[in-house]
TORGUKE-809501 format. One record per residue: residue in one letter; x, y, z of N, C-alpha, C in turn. Coordinates in pm, whole numbers, plus 50000, padded with zeros to 5 digits. Example, Ala and Ser with C-alpha at 12.3 -4.5 7.8 and 13.67 -1.06 7.14 Angstrom:
A513194943150780512304955050780513204967050780 S512854977550708513674989450714512905000350787 
This chain:
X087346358963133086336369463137086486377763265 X086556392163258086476403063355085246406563435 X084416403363513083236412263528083566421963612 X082686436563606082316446163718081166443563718 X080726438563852079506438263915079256450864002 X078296456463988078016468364082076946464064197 X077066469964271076156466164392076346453264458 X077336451964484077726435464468077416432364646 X077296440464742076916436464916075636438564934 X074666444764803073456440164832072866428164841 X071656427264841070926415064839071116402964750 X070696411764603070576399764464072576404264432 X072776408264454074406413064351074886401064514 X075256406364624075616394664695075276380264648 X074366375264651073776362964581074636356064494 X074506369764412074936365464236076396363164209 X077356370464312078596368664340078986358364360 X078316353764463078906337464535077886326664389 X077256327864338076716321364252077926318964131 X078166327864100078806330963927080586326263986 X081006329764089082126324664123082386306964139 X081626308564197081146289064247081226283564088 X080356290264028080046283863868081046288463749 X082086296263815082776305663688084176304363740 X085066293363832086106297963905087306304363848 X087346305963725088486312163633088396324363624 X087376330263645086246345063629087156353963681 X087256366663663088056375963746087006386463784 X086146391163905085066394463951085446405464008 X084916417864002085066433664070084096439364107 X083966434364247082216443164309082936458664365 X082006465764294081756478764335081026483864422 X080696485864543079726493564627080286501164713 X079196512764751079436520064819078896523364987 X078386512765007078196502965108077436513665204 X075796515965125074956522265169074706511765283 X073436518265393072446510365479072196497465413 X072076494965275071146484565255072856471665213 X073876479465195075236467565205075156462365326 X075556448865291076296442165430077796438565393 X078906435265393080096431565399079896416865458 X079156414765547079116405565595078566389065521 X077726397865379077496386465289078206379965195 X079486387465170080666381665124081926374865220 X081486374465327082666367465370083176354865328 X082246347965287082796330465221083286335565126 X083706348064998084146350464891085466359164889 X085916365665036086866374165043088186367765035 X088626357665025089886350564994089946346264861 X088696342464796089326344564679089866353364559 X091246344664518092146356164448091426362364304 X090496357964288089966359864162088536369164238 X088306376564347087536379664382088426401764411 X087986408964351088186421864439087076430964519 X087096435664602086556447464650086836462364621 X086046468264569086206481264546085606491364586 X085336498064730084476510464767084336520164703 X082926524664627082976539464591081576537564483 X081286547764406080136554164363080056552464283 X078686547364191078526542364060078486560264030 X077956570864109078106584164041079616591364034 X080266585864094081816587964104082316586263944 X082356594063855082906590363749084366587563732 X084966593963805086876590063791086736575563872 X085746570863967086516555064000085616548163900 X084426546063857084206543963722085056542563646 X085626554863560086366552663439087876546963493 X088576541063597089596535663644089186518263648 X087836518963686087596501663703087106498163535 X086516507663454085886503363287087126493763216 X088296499663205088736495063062089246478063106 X089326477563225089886459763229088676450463258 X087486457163216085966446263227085726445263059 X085126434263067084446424462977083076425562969 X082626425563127081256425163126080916434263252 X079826444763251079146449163408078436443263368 X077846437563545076456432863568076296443863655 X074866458463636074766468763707073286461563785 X073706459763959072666457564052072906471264104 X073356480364095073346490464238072606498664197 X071146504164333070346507164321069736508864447 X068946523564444068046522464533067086515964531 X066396504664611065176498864572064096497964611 X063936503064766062656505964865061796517364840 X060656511064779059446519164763058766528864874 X059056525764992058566535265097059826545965089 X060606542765114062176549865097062226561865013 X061636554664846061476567664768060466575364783 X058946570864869058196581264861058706588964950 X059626588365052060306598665176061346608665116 X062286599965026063106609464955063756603764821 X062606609264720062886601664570064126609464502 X064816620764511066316628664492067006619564491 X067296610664621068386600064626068386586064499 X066986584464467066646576064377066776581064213 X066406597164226067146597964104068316598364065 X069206600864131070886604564160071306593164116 X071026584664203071726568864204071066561064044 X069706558864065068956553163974069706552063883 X069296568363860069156577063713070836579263663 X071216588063768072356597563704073756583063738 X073926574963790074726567063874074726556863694 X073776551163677073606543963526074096547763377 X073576564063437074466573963296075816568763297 X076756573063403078116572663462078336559763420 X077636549563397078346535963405077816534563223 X077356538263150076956535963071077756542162932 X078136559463024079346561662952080556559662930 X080846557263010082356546963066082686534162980 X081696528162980081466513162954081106517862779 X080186526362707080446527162571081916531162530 X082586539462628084136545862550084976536162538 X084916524862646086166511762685085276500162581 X084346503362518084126489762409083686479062444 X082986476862587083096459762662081806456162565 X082446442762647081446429162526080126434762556 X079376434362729078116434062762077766443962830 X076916451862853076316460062966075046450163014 X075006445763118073666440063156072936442463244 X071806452163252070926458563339070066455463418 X070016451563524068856446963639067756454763677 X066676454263599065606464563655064436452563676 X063726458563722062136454763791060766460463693 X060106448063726058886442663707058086459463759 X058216466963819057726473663866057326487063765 X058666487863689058856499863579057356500663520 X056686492063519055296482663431053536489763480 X054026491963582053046497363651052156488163742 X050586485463765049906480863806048916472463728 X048176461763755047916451763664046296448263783 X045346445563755044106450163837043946436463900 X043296436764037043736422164116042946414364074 X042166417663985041016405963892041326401563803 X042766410463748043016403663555044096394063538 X043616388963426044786378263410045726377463333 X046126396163292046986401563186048136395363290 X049466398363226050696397763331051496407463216 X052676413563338053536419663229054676413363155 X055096415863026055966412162967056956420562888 X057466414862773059026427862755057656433862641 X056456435062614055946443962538054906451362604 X054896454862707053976454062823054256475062837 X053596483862844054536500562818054186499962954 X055686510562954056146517063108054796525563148 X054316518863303053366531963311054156532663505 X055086533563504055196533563670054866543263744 X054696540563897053546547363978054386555164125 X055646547364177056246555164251057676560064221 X058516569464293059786573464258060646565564189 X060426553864287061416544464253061366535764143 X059886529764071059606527463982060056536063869 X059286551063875059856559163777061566560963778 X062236558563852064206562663850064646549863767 X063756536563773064046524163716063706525963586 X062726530963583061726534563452063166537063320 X063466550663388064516560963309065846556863297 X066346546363383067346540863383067436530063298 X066006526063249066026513063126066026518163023 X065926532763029065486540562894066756539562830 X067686547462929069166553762895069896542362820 X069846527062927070266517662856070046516762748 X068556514262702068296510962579068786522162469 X069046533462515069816545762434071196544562379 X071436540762501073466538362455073616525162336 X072626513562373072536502662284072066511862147 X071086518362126070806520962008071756532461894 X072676540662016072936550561935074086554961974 X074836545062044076116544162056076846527662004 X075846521662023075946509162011076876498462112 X076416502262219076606495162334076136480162315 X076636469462324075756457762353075086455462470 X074256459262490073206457162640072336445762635 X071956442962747070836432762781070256433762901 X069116437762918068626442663069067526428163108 X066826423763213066206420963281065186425563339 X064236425863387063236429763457062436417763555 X062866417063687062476408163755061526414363857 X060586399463896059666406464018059966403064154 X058986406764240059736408664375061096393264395 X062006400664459062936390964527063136385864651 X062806375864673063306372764852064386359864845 X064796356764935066076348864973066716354665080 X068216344865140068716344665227069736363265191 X069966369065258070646385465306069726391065245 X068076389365249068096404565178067576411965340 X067606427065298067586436165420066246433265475 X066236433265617064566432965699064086443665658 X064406457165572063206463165557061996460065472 X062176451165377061636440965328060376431565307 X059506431465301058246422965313058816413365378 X059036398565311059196385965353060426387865451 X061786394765430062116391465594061986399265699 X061026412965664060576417365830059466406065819 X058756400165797058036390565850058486386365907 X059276378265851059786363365931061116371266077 X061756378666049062296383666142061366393166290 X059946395266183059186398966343058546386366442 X058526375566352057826363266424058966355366491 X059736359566457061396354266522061036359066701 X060896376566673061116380866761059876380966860 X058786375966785057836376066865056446384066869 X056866397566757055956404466702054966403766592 X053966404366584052846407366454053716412766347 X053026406866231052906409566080052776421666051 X053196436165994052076446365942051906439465803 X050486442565779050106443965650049236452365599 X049966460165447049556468865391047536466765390 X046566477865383045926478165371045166464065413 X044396454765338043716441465352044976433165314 X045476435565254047046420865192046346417565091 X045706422964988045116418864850045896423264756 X046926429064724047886431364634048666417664611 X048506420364485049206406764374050266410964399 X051186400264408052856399964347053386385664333 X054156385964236054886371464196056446371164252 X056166364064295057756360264382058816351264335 X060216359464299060826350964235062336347064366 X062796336864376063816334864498064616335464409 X066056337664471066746354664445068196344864353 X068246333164401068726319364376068376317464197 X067446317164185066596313664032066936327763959 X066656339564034067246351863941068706346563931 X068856348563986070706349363968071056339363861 X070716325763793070636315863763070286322463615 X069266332963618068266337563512069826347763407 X069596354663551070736363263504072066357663434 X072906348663491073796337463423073666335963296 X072276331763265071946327163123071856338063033 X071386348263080071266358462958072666364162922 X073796366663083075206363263016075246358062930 X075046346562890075836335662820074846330862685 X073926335462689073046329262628072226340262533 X071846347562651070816362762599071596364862450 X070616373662359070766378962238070966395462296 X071666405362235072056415462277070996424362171 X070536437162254069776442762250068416438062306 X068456428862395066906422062407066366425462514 X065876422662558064716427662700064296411962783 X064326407962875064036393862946063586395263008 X061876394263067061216396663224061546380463297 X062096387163431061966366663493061016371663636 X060186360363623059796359063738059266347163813 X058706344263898058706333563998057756318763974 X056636324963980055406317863989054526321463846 X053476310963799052586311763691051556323663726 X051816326963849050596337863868050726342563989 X049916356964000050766366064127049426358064256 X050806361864348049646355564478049666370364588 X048746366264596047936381464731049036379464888 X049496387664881050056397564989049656388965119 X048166384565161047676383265276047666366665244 X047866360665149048076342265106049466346665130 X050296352365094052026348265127052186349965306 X051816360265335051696363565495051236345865540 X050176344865541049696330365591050476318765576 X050966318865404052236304365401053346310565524 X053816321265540055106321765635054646318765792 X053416322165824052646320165928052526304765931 X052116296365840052296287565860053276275265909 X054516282665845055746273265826056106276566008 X055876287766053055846292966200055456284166321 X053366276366254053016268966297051826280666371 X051936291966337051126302466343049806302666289 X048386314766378047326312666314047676331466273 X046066334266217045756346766192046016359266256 X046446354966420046126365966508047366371566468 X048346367366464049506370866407049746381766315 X048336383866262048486396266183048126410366200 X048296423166183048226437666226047716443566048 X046496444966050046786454765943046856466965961 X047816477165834047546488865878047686496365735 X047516509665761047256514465673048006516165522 X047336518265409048326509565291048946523065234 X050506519965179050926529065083050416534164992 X050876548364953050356550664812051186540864691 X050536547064612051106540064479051256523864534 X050486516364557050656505864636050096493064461 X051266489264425050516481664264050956466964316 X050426460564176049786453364168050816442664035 X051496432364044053066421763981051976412363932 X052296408163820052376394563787053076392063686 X054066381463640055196384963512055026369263387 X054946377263259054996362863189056266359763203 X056956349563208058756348563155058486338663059 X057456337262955057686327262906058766331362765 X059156343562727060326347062694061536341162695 X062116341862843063456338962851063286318062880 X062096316162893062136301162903062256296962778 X061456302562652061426296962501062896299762451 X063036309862492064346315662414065616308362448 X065536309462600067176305062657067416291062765 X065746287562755065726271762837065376279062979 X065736290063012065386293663178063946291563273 X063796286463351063046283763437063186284763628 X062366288663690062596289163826062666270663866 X063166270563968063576255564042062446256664207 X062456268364196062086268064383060286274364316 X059566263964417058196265364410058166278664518 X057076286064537057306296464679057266286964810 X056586278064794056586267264932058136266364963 X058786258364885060256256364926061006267164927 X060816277264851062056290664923061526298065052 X060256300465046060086305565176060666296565268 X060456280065265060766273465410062406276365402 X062926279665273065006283465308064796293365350 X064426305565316064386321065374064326314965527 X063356313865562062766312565713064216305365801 X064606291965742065526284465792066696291465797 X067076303065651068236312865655068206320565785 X067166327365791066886336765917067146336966014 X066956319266041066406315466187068546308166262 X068676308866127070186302566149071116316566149 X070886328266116071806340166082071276353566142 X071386353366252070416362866328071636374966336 X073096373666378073916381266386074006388966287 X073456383166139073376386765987072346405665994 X071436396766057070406411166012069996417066153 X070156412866279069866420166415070146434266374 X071296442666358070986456566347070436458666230 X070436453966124069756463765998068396463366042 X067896452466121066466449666151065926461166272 X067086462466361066996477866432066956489466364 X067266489666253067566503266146066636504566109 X065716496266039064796492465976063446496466077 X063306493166142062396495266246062176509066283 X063096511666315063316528966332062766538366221 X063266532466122062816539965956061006536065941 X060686529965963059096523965955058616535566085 X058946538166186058766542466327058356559266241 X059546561166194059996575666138059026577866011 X058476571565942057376570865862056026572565880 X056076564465978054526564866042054216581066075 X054926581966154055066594966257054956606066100 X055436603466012055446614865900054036619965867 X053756607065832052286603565752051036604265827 X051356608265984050226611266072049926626166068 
Protein backbone atom coordinates (compact mmCIF):
# COMPACT_ATOMS: atom_id res chain seq x y z
CA UNK A 1 0.00 0.00 0.00
CA UNK A 2 1.11 3.67 -1.13
CA UNK A 3 -0.06 6.47 1.14
CA UNK A 4 0.11 10.41 0.51
CA UNK A 5 -0.32 11.86 3.69
CA UNK A 6 -0.65 15.59 3.55
CA UNK A 7 0.28 17.73 6.32
CA UNK A 8 2.38 15.21 7.61
CA UNK A 9 4.96 17.93 10.18
CA UNK A 10 1.91 19.03 11.71
CA UNK A 11 0.60 18.06 14.88
CA UNK A 12 -2.05 15.03 14.25
CA UNK A 13 -0.40 14.07 10.51
CA UNK A 14 3.15 14.03 12.54
CA UNK A 15 1.56 11.66 15.11
CA UNK A 16 -0.11 9.61 12.59
CA UNK A 17 3.11 9.08 10.60
CA UNK A 18 5.18 7.59 13.27
CA UNK A 19 1.92 5.66 14.29
CA UNK A 20 0.94 3.93 10.84
CA UNK A 21 4.72 3.27 10.10
CA UNK A 22 5.46 1.55 13.51
CA UNK A 23 2.11 -0.46 12.71
CA UNK A 24 2.40 -0.72 8.80
CA UNK A 25 6.35 -1.38 8.24
CA UNK A 26 5.86 -2.58 4.58
CA UNK A 27 3.78 0.74 3.91
CA UNK A 28 5.37 3.08 1.42
CA UNK A 29 4.46 6.66 3.12
CA UNK A 30 4.69 10.31 1.26
CA UNK A 31 4.25 13.33 3.58
CA UNK A 32 3.56 16.37 1.78
CA UNK A 33 3.99 19.78 3.51
CA UNK A 34 4.72 22.94 2.97
CA UNK A 35 6.16 23.59 6.17
CA UNK A 36 4.05 26.57 7.29
CA UNK A 37 4.68 28.20 11.06
CA UNK A 38 2.60 25.51 12.42
CA UNK A 39 5.34 22.46 10.68
CA UNK A 40 8.05 21.31 12.66
CA UNK A 41 10.63 18.94 10.81
CA UNK A 42 11.74 18.34 13.97
CA UNK A 43 8.76 15.84 14.70
CA UNK A 44 9.87 13.45 12.24
CA UNK A 45 13.20 12.93 13.05
CA UNK A 46 12.83 9.26 14.55
CA UNK A 47 11.12 8.57 10.90
CA UNK A 48 13.71 10.20 8.46
CA UNK A 49 15.83 7.03 7.81
CA UNK A 50 13.31 5.12 7.03
CA UNK A 51 13.46 3.76 3.45
CA UNK A 52 9.88 3.33 3.22
CA UNK A 53 9.44 6.90 4.55
CA UNK A 54 9.63 10.21 1.80
CA UNK A 55 9.59 13.88 2.23
CA UNK A 56 8.09 16.05 -0.14
CA UNK A 57 8.00 20.10 0.18
CA UNK A 58 5.27 21.95 -1.52
CA UNK A 59 1.47 22.90 -1.76
CA UNK A 60 -1.59 20.98 -1.46
CA UNK A 61 -2.67 24.25 -3.89
CA UNK A 62 0.29 23.53 -6.14
CA UNK A 63 -1.50 21.45 -8.66
CA UNK A 64 1.55 20.20 -10.91
CA UNK A 65 3.32 18.74 -7.51
CA UNK A 66 -0.06 17.27 -6.71
CA UNK A 67 -0.69 15.66 -9.94
CA UNK A 68 3.25 14.26 -9.93
CA UNK A 69 2.81 12.69 -6.29
CA UNK A 70 -1.34 11.25 -7.31
CA UNK A 71 -0.82 8.39 -9.65
CA UNK A 72 1.71 6.13 -7.38
CA UNK A 73 -0.82 6.51 -4.10
CA UNK A 74 -3.29 4.07 -2.99
CA UNK A 75 -4.46 6.06 -0.34
CA UNK A 76 -4.32 10.16 0.83
CA UNK A 77 -4.79 10.73 4.27
CA UNK A 78 -5.54 14.84 3.76
CA UNK A 79 -4.40 16.55 7.40
CA UNK A 80 -3.13 19.81 5.83
CA UNK A 81 -4.88 22.62 7.06
CA UNK A 82 -5.22 25.75 8.55
CA UNK A 83 -6.57 25.18 11.99
CA UNK A 84 -6.36 28.19 14.52
CA UNK A 85 -9.51 29.83 15.21
CA UNK A 86 -8.02 33.14 16.34
CA UNK A 87 -5.74 32.96 13.19
CA UNK A 88 -8.82 32.84 10.96
CA UNK A 89 -10.65 35.57 12.59
CA UNK A 90 -7.24 37.80 11.71
CA UNK A 91 -7.03 36.45 8.24
CA UNK A 92 -9.76 33.90 7.03
CA UNK A 93 -8.35 34.32 2.84
CA UNK A 94 -5.53 32.08 3.96
CA UNK A 95 -8.12 29.55 5.35
CA UNK A 96 -10.03 29.62 2.38
CA UNK A 97 -7.15 29.06 -0.09
CA UNK A 98 -5.71 26.25 1.81
CA UNK A 99 -9.00 24.84 3.41
CA UNK A 100 -11.07 25.23 0.56
CA UNK A 101 -9.23 25.59 -2.74
CA UNK A 102 -5.92 23.29 -1.52
CA UNK A 103 -8.79 20.08 -1.04
CA UNK A 104 -10.28 20.87 -4.54
CA UNK A 105 -6.56 20.31 -5.94
CA UNK A 106 -6.23 17.11 -4.08
CA UNK A 107 -9.55 15.86 -4.80
CA UNK A 108 -9.13 16.34 -8.46
CA UNK A 109 -6.01 14.71 -8.87
CA UNK A 110 -6.90 11.85 -6.76
CA UNK A 111 -10.51 11.28 -8.81
CA UNK A 112 -8.39 11.27 -12.37
CA UNK A 113 -5.51 8.62 -10.88
CA UNK A 114 -8.53 6.22 -9.56
CA UNK A 115 -6.99 5.62 -5.85
CA UNK A 116 -8.62 3.15 -3.57
CA UNK A 117 -9.35 5.97 -0.67
CA UNK A 118 -9.56 9.70 -0.20
CA UNK A 119 -9.74 10.13 3.60
CA UNK A 120 -10.64 13.50 5.03
CA UNK A 121 -9.78 14.94 8.47
CA UNK A 122 -12.19 17.56 9.48
CA UNK A 123 -13.49 18.79 12.90
CA UNK A 124 -16.15 18.59 15.27
CA UNK A 125 -16.32 22.23 14.82
CA UNK A 126 -17.95 22.32 11.13
CA UNK A 127 -21.20 21.51 13.71
CA UNK A 128 -21.44 24.62 15.25
CA UNK A 129 -22.27 25.31 18.97
CA UNK A 130 -24.19 23.04 21.34
CA UNK A 131 -25.59 25.21 24.63
CA UNK A 132 -23.45 24.66 27.93
CA UNK A 133 -26.66 23.22 29.56
CA UNK A 134 -27.62 20.55 26.85
CA UNK A 135 -27.01 17.19 26.63
CA UNK A 136 -27.43 17.01 22.75
CA UNK A 137 -23.78 16.12 21.36
CA UNK A 138 -22.86 16.25 17.75
CA UNK A 139 -22.91 13.41 15.46
CA UNK A 140 -22.52 12.39 11.57
CA UNK A 141 -26.43 13.60 11.45
CA UNK A 142 -25.95 16.59 13.41
CA UNK A 143 -26.32 19.94 10.16
CA UNK A 144 -23.41 22.15 9.51
CA UNK A 145 -24.14 25.37 11.28
CA UNK A 146 -20.37 26.72 11.75
CA UNK A 147 -19.56 30.00 13.39
CA UNK A 148 -15.89 31.06 12.53
CA UNK A 149 -13.67 31.22 9.22
CA UNK A 150 -12.13 28.37 9.98
CA UNK A 151 -15.03 26.30 10.88
CA UNK A 152 -16.78 27.56 7.77
CA UNK A 153 -13.31 26.64 5.19
CA UNK A 154 -13.77 23.03 7.05
CA UNK A 155 -17.40 23.28 6.58
CA UNK A 156 -16.88 23.54 2.53
CA UNK A 157 -14.09 21.37 2.36
CA UNK A 158 -16.38 18.35 3.69
CA UNK A 159 -18.82 19.44 1.21
CA UNK A 160 -16.46 19.13 -1.89
CA UNK A 161 -15.41 15.74 -0.52
CA UNK A 162 -18.63 14.49 -0.21
CA UNK A 163 -19.13 15.85 -4.00
CA UNK A 164 -16.34 14.07 -5.71
CA UNK A 165 -17.64 10.75 -3.74
CA UNK A 166 -21.06 11.33 -5.11
CA UNK A 167 -20.55 12.45 -8.62
CA UNK A 168 -17.40 11.45 -9.62
CA UNK A 169 -17.30 8.59 -7.56
CA UNK A 170 -14.35 8.97 -5.57
CA UNK A 171 -14.22 6.50 -2.63
CA UNK A 172 -13.96 8.89 0.37
CA UNK A 173 -14.24 8.62 4.03
CA UNK A 174 -13.89 11.69 6.17
CA UNK A 175 -13.74 12.02 10.02
CA UNK A 176 -14.69 14.70 12.17
CA UNK A 177 -12.79 14.89 15.41
CA UNK A 178 -12.86 17.16 18.51
CA UNK A 179 -10.33 19.18 20.04
CA UNK A 180 -6.77 17.47 19.86
CA UNK A 181 -3.94 17.64 22.32
CA UNK A 182 -0.80 15.44 22.65
CA UNK A 183 2.88 15.49 22.47
CA UNK A 184 4.15 18.35 19.11
CA UNK A 185 1.18 20.06 18.91
CA UNK A 186 2.05 23.95 18.42
CA UNK A 187 1.96 26.27 21.82
CA UNK A 188 -0.45 28.34 20.12
CA UNK A 189 -2.80 25.99 21.39
CA UNK A 190 -4.98 25.76 24.54
CA UNK A 191 -3.46 22.78 26.44
CA UNK A 192 0.16 23.42 25.43
CA UNK A 193 0.36 27.21 25.90
CA UNK A 194 -0.84 26.17 29.25
CA UNK A 195 1.36 23.87 30.22
CA UNK A 196 4.27 25.64 28.41
CA UNK A 197 3.30 29.00 30.35
CA UNK A 198 3.48 27.17 33.81
CA UNK A 199 6.78 25.70 32.61
CA UNK A 200 7.86 29.11 32.26
CA UNK A 201 6.39 30.48 35.11
CA UNK A 202 3.50 32.48 33.74
CA UNK A 203 -0.45 32.54 34.31
CA UNK A 204 -3.07 30.72 32.36
CA UNK A 205 -5.19 33.11 29.93
CA UNK A 206 -8.58 32.11 29.92
CA UNK A 207 -11.16 32.86 27.48
CA UNK A 208 -13.97 34.78 29.07
CA UNK A 209 -15.07 32.66 32.64
CA UNK A 210 -13.56 29.03 31.08
CA UNK A 211 -17.27 27.78 30.77
CA UNK A 212 -17.07 26.59 27.24
CA UNK A 213 -17.60 22.85 26.71
CA UNK A 214 -15.15 20.86 24.73
CA UNK A 215 -14.37 17.14 24.51
CA UNK A 216 -10.90 16.22 24.30
CA UNK A 217 -9.66 13.61 22.26
CA UNK A 218 -5.49 12.68 22.65
CA UNK A 219 -4.14 12.86 19.35
CA UNK A 220 -2.70 9.06 19.98
CA UNK A 221 -6.52 7.59 20.02
CA UNK A 222 -7.30 9.80 16.81
CA UNK A 223 -4.68 8.50 14.94
CA UNK A 224 -5.64 4.87 16.09
CA UNK A 225 -9.39 6.08 15.02
CA UNK A 226 -8.14 7.11 11.85
CA UNK A 227 -6.19 3.59 11.16
CA UNK A 228 -9.42 1.89 11.52
CA UNK A 229 -11.54 3.68 9.21
CA UNK A 230 -8.48 2.92 6.74
CA UNK A 231 -8.99 -0.46 7.12
CA UNK A 232 -12.17 -0.95 8.35
CA UNK A 233 -14.45 2.28 7.52
CA UNK A 234 -17.27 1.65 4.82
CA UNK A 235 -16.67 4.19 1.95
CA UNK A 236 -18.86 6.97 1.53
CA UNK A 237 -19.42 7.25 5.36
CA UNK A 238 -18.96 10.02 7.77
CA UNK A 239 -17.18 8.96 11.47
CA UNK A 240 -17.22 11.67 14.37
CA UNK A 241 -14.34 10.50 17.05
CA UNK A 242 -14.00 11.99 20.03
CA UNK A 243 -12.53 11.80 23.54
CA UNK A 244 -14.64 11.74 26.52
CA UNK A 245 -18.60 10.72 27.24
CA UNK A 246 -19.13 14.39 27.71
CA UNK A 247 -17.64 17.86 27.08
CA UNK A 248 -15.77 19.30 30.10
CA UNK A 249 -15.58 23.25 30.77
CA UNK A 250 -12.54 25.08 29.67
CA UNK A 251 -11.95 26.35 33.41
CA UNK A 252 -12.23 22.16 34.91
CA UNK A 253 -9.44 21.30 32.17
CA UNK A 254 -7.32 24.53 33.18
CA UNK A 255 -7.51 23.21 36.94
CA UNK A 256 -6.69 19.29 36.07
CA UNK A 257 -3.32 20.81 34.31
CA UNK A 258 -2.93 23.13 37.34
CA UNK A 259 -3.15 20.39 39.26
CA UNK A 260 -0.78 17.86 37.84
CA UNK A 261 1.62 21.31 38.34
CA UNK A 262 0.71 21.00 42.04
CA UNK A 263 -0.79 24.50 41.36
CA UNK A 264 -3.79 26.52 42.96
CA UNK A 265 -6.26 29.07 41.24
CA UNK A 266 -4.09 32.07 41.32
CA UNK A 267 -2.52 30.69 38.43
CA UNK A 268 -5.20 31.83 36.42
CA UNK A 269 -5.72 35.34 34.23
CA UNK A 270 -8.98 35.69 32.71
CA UNK A 271 -9.43 37.69 29.81
CA UNK A 272 -11.48 38.68 27.43
CA UNK A 273 -13.35 35.90 25.24
CA UNK A 274 -13.32 35.37 21.43
CA UNK A 275 -15.96 35.81 19.15
CA UNK A 276 -17.61 32.96 17.75
CA UNK A 277 -16.29 31.32 20.90
CA UNK A 278 -18.63 27.56 20.72
CA UNK A 279 -19.37 25.14 22.47
CA UNK A 280 -17.93 20.53 21.50
CA UNK A 281 -19.35 17.68 22.69
CA UNK A 282 -19.18 14.47 20.22
CA UNK A 283 -21.25 11.14 20.17
CA UNK A 284 -18.66 8.50 18.56
CA UNK A 285 -20.83 5.94 19.36
CA UNK A 286 -20.80 5.39 15.48
CA UNK A 287 -17.40 4.45 14.78
CA UNK A 288 -17.36 2.30 18.20
CA UNK A 289 -20.62 0.11 16.99
CA UNK A 290 -19.50 0.03 13.59
CA UNK A 291 -15.66 -0.53 13.64
CA UNK A 292 -14.89 -1.61 17.47
CA UNK A 293 -13.06 1.99 17.94
CA UNK A 294 -12.71 3.44 21.25
CA UNK A 295 -10.36 6.07 23.05
CA UNK A 296 -7.64 4.27 25.55
CA UNK A 297 -6.47 7.56 27.33
CA UNK A 298 -8.93 8.91 30.05
CA UNK A 299 -8.13 13.04 29.96
CA UNK A 300 -6.39 12.39 33.42
CA UNK A 301 -3.73 10.18 31.78
CA UNK A 302 -3.03 12.16 28.52
CA UNK A 303 -2.85 15.35 30.03
CA UNK A 304 -0.23 13.87 32.71
CA UNK A 305 1.83 12.56 28.96
CA UNK A 306 1.28 16.02 27.34
CA UNK A 307 2.68 17.75 30.49
CA UNK A 308 5.59 14.99 30.88
CA UNK A 309 6.06 15.48 26.78
CA UNK A 310 6.59 19.18 27.39
CA UNK A 311 8.50 19.14 30.29
CA UNK A 312 11.05 16.58 28.57
CA UNK A 313 11.12 18.52 24.90
CA UNK A 314 11.53 22.07 25.53
CA UNK A 315 14.08 22.52 22.48
CA UNK A 316 10.82 21.03 20.58
CA UNK A 317 8.56 24.12 21.04
CA UNK A 318 10.88 27.13 22.73
CA UNK A 319 10.61 29.17 19.45
CA UNK A 320 7.19 28.33 18.11
CA UNK A 321 6.20 29.25 21.76
CA UNK A 322 8.11 32.70 21.02
CA UNK A 323 6.10 32.94 17.73
CA UNK A 324 3.15 32.22 19.32
CA UNK A 325 3.35 34.72 21.92
CA UNK A 326 4.07 37.44 19.67
CA UNK A 327 0.90 36.48 17.50
CA UNK A 328 -1.43 36.60 20.81
CA UNK A 329 0.67 40.10 21.64
CA UNK A 330 -0.32 41.21 17.91
CA UNK A 331 -4.01 40.34 18.52
CA UNK A 332 -4.63 41.86 21.53
CA UNK A 333 -3.20 45.11 20.35
CA UNK A 334 -5.77 44.62 17.18
CA UNK A 335 -8.82 44.12 19.15
CA UNK A 336 -8.11 47.15 21.47
Amino acid sequence: MNLLVTGGLGFIGSNFIRLWLSRHPDCRLVNLDNLTYAANPDSLKDVQSNPNYRFVKGDICDDKIVQQLMPSTDFVVHFAAESHVDRSINDPYLFVKTNVLGTYILLKSASKNQIKRFHHVSTDEVFGSIGTESKNQFSESTPYDPSSPYSASKAASDHFVRSFGKTFGLPITITNCSNNYGPYQHPEKFIPRMITNLIDGHKIPVYGQGLNLRDWLYVEDHCLAIETVLLKGKVGETYCVGGLKGGTRNIDLVKQVLSIFGLDDSWIEYVADRPAHDNYSVDWSKIKTELGWEPKFTLESGLKATVDWYRSNETWWRLAKKEAEEFYTKLKALSV
